[in-house]
Predicted model as a PDB file, atoms N, CA, C, CB and O in Angstrom, pLDDT in the B-factor column:
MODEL        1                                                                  
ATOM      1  N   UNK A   1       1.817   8.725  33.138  1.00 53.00           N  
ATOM      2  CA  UNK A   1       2.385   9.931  32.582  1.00 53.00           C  
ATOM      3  C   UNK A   1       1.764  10.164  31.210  1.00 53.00           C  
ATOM      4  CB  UNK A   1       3.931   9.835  32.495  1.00 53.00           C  
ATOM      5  O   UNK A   1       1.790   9.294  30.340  1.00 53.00           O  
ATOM      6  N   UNK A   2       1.227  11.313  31.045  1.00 65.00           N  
ATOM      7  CA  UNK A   2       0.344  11.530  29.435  1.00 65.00           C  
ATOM      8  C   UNK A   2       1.470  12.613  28.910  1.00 65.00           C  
ATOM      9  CB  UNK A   2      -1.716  12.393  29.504  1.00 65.00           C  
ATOM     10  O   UNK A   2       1.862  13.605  29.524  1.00 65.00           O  
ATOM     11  N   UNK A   3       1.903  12.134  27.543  1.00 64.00           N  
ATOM     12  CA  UNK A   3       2.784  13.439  26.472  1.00 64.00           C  
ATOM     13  C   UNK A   3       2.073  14.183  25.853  1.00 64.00           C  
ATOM     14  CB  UNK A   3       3.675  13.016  25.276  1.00 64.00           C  
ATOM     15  O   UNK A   3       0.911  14.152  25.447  1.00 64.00           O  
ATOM     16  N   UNK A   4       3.108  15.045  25.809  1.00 72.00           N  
ATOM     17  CA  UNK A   4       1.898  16.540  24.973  1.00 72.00           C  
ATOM     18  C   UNK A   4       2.624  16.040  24.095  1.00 72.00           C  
ATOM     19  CB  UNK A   4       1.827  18.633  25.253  1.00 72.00           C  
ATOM     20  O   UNK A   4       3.607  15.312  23.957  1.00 72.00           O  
ATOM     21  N   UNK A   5       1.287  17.089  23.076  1.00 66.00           N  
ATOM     22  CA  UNK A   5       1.920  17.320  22.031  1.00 66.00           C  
ATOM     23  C   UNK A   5       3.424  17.162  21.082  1.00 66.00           C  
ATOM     24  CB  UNK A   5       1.691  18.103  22.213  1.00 66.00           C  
ATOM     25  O   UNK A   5       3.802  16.322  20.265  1.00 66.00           O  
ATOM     26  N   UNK A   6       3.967  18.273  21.583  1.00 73.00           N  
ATOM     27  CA  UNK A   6       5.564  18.051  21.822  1.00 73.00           C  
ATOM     28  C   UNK A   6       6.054  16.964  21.475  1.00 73.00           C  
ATOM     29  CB  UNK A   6       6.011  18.122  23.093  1.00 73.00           C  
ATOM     30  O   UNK A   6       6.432  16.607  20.359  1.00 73.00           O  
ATOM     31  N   UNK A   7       6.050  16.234  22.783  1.00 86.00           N  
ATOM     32  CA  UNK A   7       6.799  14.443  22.901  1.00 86.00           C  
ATOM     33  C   UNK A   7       6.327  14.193  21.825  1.00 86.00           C  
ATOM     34  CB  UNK A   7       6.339  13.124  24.151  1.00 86.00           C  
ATOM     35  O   UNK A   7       7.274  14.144  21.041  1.00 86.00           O  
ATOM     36  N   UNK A   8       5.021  13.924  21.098  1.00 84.00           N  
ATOM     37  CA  UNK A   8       4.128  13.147  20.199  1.00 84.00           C  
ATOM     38  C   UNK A   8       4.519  13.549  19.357  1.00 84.00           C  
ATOM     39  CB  UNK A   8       2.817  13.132  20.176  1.00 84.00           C  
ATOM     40  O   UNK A   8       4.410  12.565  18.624  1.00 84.00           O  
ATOM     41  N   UNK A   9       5.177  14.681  18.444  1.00 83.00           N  
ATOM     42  CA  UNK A   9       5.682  15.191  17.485  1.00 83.00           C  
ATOM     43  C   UNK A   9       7.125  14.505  17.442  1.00 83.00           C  
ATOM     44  CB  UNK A   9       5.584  16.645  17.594  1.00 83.00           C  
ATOM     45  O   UNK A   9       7.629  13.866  16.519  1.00 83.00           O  
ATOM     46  N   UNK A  10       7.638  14.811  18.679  1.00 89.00           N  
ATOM     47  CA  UNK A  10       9.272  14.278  18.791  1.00 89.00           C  
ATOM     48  C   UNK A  10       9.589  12.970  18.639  1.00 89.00           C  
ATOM     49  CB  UNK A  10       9.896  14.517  20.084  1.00 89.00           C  
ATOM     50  O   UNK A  10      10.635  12.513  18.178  1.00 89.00           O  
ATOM     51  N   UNK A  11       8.545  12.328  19.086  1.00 89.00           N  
ATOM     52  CA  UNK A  11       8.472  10.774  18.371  1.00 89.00           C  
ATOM     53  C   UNK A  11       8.107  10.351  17.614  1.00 89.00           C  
ATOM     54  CB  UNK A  11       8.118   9.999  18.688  1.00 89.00           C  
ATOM     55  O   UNK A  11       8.475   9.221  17.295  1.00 89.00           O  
ATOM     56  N   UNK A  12       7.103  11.097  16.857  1.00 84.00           N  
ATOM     57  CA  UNK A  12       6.591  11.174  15.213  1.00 84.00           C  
ATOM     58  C   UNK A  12       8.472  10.962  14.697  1.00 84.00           C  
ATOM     59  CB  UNK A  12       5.510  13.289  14.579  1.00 84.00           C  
ATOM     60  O   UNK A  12       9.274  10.067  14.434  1.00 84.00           O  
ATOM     61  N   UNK A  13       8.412  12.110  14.774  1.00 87.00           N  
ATOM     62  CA  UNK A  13       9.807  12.835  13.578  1.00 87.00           C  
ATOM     63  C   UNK A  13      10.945  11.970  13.631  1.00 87.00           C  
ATOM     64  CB  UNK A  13      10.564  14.551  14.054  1.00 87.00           C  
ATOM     65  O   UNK A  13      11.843  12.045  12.792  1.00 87.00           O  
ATOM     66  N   UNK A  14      10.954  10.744  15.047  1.00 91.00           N  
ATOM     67  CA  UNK A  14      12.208   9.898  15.176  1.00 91.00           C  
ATOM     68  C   UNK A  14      11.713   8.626  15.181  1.00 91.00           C  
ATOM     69  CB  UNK A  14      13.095  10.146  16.420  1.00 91.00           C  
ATOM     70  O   UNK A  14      12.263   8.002  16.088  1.00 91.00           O  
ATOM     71  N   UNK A  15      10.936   7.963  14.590  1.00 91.00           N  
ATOM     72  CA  UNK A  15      10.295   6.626  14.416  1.00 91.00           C  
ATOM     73  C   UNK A  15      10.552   6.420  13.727  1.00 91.00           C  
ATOM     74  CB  UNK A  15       9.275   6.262  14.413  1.00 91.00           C  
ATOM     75  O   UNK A  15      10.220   7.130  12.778  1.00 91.00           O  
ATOM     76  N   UNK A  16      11.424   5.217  13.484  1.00 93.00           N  
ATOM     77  CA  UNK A  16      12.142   3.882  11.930  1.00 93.00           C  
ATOM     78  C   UNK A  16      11.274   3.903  11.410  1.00 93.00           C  
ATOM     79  CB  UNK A  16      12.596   2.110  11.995  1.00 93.00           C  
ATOM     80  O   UNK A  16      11.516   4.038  10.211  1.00 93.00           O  
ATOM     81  N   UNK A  17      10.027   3.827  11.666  1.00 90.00           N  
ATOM     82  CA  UNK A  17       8.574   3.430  10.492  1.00 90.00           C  
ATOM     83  C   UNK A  17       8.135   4.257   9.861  1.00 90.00           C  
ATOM     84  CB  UNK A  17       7.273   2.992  10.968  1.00 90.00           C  
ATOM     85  O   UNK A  17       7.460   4.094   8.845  1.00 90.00           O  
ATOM     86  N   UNK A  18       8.518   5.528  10.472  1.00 87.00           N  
ATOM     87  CA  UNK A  18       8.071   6.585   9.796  1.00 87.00           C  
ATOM     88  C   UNK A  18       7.563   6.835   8.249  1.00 87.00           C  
ATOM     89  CB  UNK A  18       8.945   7.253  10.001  1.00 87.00           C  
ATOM     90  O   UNK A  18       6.596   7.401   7.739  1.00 87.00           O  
ATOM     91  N   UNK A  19       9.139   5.859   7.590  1.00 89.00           N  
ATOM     92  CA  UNK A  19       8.909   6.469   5.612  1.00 89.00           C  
ATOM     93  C   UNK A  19       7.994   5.314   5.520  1.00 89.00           C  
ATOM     94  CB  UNK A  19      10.636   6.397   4.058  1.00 89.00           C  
ATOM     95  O   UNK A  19       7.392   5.613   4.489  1.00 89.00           O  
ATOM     96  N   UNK A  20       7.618   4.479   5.812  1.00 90.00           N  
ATOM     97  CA  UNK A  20       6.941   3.190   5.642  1.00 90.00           C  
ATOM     98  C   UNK A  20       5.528   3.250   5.064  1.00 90.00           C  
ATOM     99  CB  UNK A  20       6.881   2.513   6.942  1.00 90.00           C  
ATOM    100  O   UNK A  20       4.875   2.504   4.335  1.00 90.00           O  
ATOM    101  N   UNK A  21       5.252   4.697   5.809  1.00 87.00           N  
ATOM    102  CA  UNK A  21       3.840   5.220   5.937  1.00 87.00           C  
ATOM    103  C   UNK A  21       3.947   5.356   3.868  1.00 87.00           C  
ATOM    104  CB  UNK A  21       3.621   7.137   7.272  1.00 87.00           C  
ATOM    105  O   UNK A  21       3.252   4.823   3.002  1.00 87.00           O  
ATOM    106  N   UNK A  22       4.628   5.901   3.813  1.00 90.00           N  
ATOM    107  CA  UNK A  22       4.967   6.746   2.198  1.00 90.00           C  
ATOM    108  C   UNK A  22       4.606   5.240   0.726  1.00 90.00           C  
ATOM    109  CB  UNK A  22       7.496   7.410   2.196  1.00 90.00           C  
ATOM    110  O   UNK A  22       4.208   5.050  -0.424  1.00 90.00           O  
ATOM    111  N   UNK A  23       5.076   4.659   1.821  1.00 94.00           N  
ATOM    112  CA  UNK A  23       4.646   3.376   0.894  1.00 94.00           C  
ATOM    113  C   UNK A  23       3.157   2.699   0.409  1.00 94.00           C  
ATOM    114  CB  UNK A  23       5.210   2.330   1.575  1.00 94.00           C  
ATOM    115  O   UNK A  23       2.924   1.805  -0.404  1.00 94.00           O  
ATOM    116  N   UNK A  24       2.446   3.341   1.081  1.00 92.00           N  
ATOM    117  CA  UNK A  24       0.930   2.958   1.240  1.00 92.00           C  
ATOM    118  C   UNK A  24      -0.481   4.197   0.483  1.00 92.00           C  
ATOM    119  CB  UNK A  24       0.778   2.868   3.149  1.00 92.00           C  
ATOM    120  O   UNK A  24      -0.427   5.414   0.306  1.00 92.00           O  
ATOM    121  N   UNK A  25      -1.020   3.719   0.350  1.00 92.00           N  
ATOM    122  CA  UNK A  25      -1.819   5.159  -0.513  1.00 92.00           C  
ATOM    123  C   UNK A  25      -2.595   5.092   0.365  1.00 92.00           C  
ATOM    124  CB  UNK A  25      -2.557   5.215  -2.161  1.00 92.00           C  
ATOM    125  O   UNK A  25      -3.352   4.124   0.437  1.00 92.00           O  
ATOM    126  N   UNK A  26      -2.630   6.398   1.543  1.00 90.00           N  
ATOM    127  CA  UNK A  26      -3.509   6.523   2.534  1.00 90.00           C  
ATOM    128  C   UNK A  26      -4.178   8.178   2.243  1.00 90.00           C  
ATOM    129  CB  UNK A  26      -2.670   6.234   4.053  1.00 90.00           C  
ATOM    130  O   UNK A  26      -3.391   8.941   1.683  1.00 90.00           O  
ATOM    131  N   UNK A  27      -5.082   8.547   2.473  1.00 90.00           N  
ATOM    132  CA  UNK A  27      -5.619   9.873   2.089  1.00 90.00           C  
ATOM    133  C   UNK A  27      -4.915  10.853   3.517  1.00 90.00           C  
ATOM    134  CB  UNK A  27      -7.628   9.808   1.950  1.00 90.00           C  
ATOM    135  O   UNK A  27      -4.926  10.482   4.690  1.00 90.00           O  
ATOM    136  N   UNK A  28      -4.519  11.754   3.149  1.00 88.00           N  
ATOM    137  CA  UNK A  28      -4.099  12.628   4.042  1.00 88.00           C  
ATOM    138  C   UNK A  28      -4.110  12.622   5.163  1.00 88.00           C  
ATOM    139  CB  UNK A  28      -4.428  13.409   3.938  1.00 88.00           C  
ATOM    140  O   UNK A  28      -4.498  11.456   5.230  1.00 88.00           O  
ATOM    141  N   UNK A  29      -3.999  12.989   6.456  1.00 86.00           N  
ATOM    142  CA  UNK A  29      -4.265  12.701   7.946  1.00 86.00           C  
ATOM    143  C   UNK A  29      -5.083  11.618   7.983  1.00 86.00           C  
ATOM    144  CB  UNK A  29      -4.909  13.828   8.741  1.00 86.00           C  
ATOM    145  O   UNK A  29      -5.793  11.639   8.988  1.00 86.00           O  
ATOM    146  N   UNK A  30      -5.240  10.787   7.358  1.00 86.00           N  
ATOM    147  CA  UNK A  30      -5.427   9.419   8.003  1.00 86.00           C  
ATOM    148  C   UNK A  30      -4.927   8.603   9.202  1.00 86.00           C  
ATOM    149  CB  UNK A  30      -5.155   8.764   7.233  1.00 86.00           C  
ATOM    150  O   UNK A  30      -3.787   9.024   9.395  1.00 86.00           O  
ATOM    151  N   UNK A  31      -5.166   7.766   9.994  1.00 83.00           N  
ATOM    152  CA  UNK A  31      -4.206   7.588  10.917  1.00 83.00           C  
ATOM    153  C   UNK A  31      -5.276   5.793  10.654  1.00 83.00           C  
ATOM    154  CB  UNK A  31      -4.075   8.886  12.699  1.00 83.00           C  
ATOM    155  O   UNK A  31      -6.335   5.582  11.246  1.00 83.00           O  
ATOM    156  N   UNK A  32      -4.601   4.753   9.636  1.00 85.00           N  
ATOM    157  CA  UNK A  32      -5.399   3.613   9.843  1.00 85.00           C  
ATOM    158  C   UNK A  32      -4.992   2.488  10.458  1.00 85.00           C  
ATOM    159  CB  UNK A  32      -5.800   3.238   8.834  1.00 85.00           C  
ATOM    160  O   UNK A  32      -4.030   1.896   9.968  1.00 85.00           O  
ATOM    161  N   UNK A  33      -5.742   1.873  11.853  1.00 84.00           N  
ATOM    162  CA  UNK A  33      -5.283   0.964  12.570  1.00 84.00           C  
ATOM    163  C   UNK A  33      -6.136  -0.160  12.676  1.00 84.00           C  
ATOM    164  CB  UNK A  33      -4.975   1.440  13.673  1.00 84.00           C  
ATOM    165  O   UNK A  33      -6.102  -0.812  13.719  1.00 84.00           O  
ATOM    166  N   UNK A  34      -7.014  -0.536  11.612  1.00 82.00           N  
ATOM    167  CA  UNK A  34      -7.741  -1.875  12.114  1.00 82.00           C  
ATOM    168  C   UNK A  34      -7.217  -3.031  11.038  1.00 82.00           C  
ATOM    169  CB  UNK A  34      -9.616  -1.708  12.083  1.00 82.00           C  
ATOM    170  O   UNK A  34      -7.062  -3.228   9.832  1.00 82.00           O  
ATOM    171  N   UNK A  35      -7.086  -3.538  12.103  1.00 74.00           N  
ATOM    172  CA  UNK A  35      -6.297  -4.768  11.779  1.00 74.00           C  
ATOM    173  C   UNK A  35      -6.933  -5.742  11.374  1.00 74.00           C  
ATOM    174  CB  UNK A  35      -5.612  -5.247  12.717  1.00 74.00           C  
ATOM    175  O   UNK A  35      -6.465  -6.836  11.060  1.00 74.00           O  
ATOM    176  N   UNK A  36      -8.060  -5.401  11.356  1.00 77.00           N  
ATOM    177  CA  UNK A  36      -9.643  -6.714  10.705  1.00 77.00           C  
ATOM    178  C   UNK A  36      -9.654  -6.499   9.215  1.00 77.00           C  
ATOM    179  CB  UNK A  36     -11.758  -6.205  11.347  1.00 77.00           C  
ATOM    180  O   UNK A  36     -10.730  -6.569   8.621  1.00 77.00           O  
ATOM    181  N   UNK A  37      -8.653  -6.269   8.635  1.00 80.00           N  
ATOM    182  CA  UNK A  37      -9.230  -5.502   7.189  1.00 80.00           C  
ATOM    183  C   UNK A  37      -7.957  -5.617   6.038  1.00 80.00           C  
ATOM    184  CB  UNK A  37      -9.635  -3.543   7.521  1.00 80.00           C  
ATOM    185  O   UNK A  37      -6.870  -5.525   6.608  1.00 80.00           O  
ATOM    186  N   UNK A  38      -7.859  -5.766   4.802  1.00 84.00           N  
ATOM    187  CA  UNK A  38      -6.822  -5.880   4.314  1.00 84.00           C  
ATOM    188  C   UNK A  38      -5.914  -4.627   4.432  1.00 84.00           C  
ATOM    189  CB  UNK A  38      -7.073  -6.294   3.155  1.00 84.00           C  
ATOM    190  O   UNK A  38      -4.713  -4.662   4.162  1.00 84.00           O  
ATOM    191  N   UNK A  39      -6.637  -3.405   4.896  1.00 85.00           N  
ATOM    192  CA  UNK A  39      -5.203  -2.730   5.220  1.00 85.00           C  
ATOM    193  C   UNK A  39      -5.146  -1.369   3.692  1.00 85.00           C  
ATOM    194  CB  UNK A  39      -3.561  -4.368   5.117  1.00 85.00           C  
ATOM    195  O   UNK A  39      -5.837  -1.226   2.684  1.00 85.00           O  
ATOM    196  N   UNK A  40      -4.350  -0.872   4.075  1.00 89.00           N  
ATOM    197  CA  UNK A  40      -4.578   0.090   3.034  1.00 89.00           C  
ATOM    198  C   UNK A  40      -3.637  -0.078   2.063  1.00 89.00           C  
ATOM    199  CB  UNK A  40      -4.572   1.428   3.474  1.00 89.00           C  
ATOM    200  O   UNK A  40      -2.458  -0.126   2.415  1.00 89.00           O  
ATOM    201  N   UNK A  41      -4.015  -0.208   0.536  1.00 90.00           N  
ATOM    202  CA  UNK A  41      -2.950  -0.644  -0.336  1.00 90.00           C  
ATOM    203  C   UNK A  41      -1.653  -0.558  -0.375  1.00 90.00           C  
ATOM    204  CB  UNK A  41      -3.100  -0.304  -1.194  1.00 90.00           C  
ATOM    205  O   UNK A  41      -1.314   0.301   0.439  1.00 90.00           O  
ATOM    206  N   UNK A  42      -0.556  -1.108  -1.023  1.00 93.00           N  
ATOM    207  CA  UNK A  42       0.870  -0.635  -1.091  1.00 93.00           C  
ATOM    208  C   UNK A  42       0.644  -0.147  -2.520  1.00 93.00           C  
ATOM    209  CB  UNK A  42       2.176  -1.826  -0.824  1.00 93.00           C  
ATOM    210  O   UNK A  42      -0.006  -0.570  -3.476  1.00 93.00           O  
ATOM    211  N   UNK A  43       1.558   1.072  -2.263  1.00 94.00           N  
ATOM    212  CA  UNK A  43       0.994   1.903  -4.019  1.00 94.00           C  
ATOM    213  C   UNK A  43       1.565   1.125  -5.002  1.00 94.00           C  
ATOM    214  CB  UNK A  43       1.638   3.704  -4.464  1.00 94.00           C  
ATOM    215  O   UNK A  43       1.015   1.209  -6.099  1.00 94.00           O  
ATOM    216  N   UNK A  44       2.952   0.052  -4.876  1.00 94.00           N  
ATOM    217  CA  UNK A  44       3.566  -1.169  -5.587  1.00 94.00           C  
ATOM    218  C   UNK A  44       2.380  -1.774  -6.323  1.00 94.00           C  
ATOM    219  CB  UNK A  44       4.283  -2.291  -4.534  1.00 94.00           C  
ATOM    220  O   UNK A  44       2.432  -2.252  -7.456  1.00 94.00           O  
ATOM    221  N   UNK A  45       1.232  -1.691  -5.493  1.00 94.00           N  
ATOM    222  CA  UNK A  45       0.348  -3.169  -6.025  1.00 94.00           C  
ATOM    223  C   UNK A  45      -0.094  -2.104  -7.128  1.00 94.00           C  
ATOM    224  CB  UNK A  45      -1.195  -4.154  -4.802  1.00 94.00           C  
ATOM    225  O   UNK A  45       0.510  -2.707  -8.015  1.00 94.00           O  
ATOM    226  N   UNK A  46      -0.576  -1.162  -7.718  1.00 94.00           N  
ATOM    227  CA  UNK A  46      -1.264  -0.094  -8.550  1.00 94.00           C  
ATOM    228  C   UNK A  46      -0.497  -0.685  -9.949  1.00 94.00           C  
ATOM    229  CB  UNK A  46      -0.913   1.766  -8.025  1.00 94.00           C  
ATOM    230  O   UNK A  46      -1.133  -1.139 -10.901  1.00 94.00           O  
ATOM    231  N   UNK A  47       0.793  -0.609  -9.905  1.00 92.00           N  
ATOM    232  CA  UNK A  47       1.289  -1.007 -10.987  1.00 92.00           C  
ATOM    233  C   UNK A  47       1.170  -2.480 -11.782  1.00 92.00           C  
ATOM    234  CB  UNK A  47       2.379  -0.741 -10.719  1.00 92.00           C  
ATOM    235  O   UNK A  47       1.059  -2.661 -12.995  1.00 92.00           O  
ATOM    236  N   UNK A  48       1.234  -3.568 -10.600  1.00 91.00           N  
ATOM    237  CA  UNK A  48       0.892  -4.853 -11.069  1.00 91.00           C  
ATOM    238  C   UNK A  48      -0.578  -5.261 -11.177  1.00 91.00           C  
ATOM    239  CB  UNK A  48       1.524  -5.745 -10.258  1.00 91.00           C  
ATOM    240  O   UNK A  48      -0.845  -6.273 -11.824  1.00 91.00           O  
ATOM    241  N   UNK A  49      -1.710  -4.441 -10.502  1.00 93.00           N  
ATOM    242  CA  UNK A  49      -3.028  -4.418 -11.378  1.00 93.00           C  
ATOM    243  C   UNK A  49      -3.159  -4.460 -12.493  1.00 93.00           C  
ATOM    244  CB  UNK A  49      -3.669  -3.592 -11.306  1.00 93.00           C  
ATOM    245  O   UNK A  49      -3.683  -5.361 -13.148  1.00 93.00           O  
ATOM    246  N   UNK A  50      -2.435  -2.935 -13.056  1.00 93.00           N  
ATOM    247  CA  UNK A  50      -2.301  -1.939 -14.445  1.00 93.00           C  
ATOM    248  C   UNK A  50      -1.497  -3.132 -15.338  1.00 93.00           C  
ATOM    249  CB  UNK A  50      -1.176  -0.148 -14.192  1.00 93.00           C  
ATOM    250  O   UNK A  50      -1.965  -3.431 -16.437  1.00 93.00           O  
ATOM    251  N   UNK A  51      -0.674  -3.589 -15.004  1.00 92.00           N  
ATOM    252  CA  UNK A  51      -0.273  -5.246 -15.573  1.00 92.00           C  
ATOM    253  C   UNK A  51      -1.135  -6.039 -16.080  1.00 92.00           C  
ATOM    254  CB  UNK A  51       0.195  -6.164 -14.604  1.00 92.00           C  
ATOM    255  O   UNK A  51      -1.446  -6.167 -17.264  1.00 92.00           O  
ATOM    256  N   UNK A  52      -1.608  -6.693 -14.968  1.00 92.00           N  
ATOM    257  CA  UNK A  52      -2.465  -7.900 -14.970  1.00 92.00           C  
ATOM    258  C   UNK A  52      -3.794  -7.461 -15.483  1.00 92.00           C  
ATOM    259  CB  UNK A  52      -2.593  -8.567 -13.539  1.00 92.00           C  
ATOM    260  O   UNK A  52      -4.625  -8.365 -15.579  1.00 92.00           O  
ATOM    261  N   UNK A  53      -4.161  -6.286 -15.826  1.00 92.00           N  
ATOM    262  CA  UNK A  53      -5.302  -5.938 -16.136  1.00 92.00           C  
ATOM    263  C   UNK A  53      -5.038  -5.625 -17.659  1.00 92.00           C  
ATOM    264  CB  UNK A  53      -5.840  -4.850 -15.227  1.00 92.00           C  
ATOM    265  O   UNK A  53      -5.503  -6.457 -18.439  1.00 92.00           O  
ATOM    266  N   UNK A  54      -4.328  -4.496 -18.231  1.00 92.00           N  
ATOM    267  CA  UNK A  54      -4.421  -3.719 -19.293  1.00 92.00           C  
ATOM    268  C   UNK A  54      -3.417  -4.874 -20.261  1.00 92.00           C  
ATOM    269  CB  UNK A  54      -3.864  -1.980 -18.980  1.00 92.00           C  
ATOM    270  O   UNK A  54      -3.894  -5.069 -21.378  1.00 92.00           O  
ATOM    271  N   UNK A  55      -2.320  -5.519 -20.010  1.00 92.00           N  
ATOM    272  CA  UNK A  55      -1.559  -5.868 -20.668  1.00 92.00           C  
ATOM    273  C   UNK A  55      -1.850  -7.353 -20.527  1.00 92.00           C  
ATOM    274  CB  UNK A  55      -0.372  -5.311 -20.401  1.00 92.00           C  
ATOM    275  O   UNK A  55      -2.015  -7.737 -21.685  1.00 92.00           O  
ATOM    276  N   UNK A  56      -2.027  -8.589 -19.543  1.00 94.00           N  
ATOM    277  CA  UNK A  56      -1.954  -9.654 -19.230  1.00 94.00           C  
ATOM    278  C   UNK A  56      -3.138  -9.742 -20.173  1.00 94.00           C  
ATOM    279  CB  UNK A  56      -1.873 -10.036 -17.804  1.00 94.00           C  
ATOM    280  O   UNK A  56      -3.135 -10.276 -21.282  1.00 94.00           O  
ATOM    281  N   UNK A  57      -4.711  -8.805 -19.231  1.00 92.00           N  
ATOM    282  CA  UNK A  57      -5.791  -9.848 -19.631  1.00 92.00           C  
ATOM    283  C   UNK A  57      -6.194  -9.009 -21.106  1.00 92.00           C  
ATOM    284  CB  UNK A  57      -7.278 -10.061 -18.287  1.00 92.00           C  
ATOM    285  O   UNK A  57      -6.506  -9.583 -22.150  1.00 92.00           O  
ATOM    286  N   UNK A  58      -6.102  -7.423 -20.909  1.00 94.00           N  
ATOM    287  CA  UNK A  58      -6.411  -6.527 -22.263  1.00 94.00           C  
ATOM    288  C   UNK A  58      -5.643  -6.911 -23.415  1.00 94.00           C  
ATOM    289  CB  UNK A  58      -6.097  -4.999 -22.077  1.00 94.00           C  
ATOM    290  O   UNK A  58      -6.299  -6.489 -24.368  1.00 94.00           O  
ATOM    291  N   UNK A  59      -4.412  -7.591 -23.932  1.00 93.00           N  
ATOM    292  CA  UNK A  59      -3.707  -7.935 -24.924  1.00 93.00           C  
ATOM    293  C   UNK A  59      -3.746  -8.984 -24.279  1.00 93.00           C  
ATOM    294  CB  UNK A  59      -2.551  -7.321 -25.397  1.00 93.00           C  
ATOM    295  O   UNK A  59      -4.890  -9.031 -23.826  1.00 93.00           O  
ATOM    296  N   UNK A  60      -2.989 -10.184 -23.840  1.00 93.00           N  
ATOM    297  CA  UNK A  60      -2.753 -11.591 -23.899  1.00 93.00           C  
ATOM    298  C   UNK A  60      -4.438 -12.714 -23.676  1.00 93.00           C  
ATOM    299  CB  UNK A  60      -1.486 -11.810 -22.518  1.00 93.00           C  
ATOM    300  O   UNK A  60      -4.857 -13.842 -23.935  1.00 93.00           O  
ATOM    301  N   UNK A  61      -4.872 -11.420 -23.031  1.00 94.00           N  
ATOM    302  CA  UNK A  61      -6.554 -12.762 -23.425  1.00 94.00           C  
ATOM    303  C   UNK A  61      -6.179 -13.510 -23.041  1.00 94.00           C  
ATOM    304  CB  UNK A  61      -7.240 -13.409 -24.883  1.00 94.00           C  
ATOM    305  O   UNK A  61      -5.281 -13.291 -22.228  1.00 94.00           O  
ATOM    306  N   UNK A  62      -6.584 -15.038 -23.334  1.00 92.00           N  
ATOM    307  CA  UNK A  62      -6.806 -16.244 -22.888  1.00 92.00           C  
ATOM    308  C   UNK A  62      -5.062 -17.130 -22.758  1.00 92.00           C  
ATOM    309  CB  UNK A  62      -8.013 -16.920 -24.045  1.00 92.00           C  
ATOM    310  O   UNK A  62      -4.620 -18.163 -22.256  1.00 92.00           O  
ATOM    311  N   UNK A  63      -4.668 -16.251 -23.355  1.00 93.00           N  
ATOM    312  CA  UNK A  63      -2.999 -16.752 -23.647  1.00 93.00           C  
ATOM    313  C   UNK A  63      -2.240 -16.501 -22.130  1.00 93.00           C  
ATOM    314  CB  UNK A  63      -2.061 -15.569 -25.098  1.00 93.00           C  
ATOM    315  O   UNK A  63      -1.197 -16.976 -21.680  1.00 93.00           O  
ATOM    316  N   UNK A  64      -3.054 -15.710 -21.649  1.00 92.00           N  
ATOM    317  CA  UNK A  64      -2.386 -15.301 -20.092  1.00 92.00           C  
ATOM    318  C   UNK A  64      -2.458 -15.974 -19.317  1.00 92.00           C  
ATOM    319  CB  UNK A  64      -2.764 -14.337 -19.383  1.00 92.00           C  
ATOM    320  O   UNK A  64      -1.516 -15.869 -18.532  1.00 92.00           O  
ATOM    321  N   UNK A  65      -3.239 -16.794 -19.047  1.00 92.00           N  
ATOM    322  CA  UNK A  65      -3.132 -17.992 -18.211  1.00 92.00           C  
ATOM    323  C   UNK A  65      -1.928 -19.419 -18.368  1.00 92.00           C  
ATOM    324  CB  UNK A  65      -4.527 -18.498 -18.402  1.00 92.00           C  
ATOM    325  O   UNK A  65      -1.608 -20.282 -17.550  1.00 92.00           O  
ATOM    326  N   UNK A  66      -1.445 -19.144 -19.936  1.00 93.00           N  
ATOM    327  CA  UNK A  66       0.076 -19.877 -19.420  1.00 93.00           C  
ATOM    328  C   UNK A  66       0.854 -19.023 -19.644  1.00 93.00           C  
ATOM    329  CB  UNK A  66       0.680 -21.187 -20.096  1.00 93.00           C  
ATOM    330  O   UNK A  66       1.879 -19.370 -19.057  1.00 93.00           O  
ATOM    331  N   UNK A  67       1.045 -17.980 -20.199  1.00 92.00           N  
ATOM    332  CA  UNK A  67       1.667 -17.002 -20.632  1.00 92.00           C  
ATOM    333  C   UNK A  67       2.589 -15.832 -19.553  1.00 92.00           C  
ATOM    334  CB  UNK A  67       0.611 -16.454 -21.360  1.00 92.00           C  
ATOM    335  O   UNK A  67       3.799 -15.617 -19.488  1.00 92.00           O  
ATOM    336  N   UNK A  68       1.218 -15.122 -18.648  1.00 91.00           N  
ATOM    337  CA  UNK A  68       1.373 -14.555 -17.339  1.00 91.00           C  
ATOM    338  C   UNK A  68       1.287 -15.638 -16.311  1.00 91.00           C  
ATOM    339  CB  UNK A  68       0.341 -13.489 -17.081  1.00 91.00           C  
ATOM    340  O   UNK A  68       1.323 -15.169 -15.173  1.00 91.00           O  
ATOM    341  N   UNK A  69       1.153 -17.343 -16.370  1.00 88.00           N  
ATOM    342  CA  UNK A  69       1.675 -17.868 -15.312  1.00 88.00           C  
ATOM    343  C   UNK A  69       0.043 -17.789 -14.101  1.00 88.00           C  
ATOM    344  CB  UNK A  69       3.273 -16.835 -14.892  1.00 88.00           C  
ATOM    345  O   UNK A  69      -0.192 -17.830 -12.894  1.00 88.00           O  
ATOM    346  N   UNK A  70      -0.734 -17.653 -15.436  1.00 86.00           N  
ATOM    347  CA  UNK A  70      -2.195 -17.924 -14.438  1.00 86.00           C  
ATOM    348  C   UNK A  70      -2.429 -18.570 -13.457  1.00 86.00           C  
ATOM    349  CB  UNK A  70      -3.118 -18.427 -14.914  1.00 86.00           C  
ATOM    350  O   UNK A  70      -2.745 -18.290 -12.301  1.00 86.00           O  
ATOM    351  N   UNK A  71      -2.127 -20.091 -14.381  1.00 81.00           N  
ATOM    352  CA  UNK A  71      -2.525 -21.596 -13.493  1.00 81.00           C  
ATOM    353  C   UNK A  71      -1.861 -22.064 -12.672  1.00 81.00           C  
ATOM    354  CB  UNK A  71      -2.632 -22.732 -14.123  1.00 81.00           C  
ATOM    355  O   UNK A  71      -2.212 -23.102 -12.112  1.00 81.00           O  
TER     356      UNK A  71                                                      
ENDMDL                                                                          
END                                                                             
C-alpha cells in the first residue's frame, strides 16, 4: 500500500518526534538520515562552544584546564 501525500502530511503533523526536529540546526527542508556521521548539531552545543571558546580558553587561558575542569 503506497500513501499520498495526504497520509504523509497527517503523519508528519501527529509524530511525538516531531518538535525534536526544532532542537537541531538543520537548514530548511532538509530531511538528514545518515547515520555514518555525527549528525546534525544540537543548537544546545552553540552555546557551550561560545563557553569553552570565548570565556574558558579567551579569558581563563591556561587556568582552564583546572579551572573549566580540562583534565
Amino acid at each position: 500500500m503506497r500513501a499520498d501525500e495526504n497520509d504523509v502530511a497527517t503523519l508528519d503533523a501527529v509524530d511525538p518526534l516531531r518538535r525534536m526536529r526544532d532542537l537541531f540546526q538543520l537548514p530548511d527542508g532538509v530531511i538528514y538520515l545518515d547515520g555514518n556521521s555525527l549528525g546534525p548539531p544540537p543548537k544546545a552545543a552553540f552555546a557551550e562552544l561560545e563557553q569553552a571558546a570565548r570565556r574558558e580558553w579567551g579569558e581563563g587561558l591556561i587556568r582552564s584546564w583546572n579551572a573549566a575542569g580540562w583534565c
